[in-house]
C-alpha positions, 0 to 999 in steps of 0.5 A: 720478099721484104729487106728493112734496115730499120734505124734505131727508132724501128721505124720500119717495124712500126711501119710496118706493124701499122701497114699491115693491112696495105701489104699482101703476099709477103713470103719472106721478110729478111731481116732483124730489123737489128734488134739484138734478142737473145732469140736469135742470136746465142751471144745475145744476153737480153731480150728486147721489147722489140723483138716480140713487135718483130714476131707479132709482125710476122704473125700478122703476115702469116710467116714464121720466124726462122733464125737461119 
C-alpha cells in the first residue's frame, strides 16, 4: 500500500509517474494526491490536468480507481 501527500507541485505523482518501473506489487495506493477533480468528488466543479496523470499512474500499475 502507497500513502502520498504530494504538495502542490505534485511531486509525488511526477515520482511516480517517473518510478514506475523501480516499483512492484502495489495493491493500493491511498490517496488523492490532493487533486481536487470533479471525479471524485461531486462538490468539485472542474476537472484537473492532474487527475488524468493520477489515473494513467494507476493504469501503469494495474489498479483501478475507486472513489470510495
Amino acid at each position: 500500500m502507497i500513502n502520498v501527500y504530494s504538495d502542490a507541485n505534485q511531486s509525488a505523482l511526477k515520482y511516480l509517474k517517473n518510478a514506475e518501473a523501480n516499483v512492484h506489487n502495489i495493491l493500493v495506493i491511498a490517496s488523492d494526491f490532493n487533486i481536487r477533480d470533479s471525479i471524485w468528488d461531486p462538490l468539485i466543479l472542474f476537472h484537473s490536468i492532474y487527475s488524468n496523470l493520477l489515473i494513467n499512474v494507476a493504469d501503469s500499475f494495474n489498479l483501478l480507481l475507486s472513489v470510495y
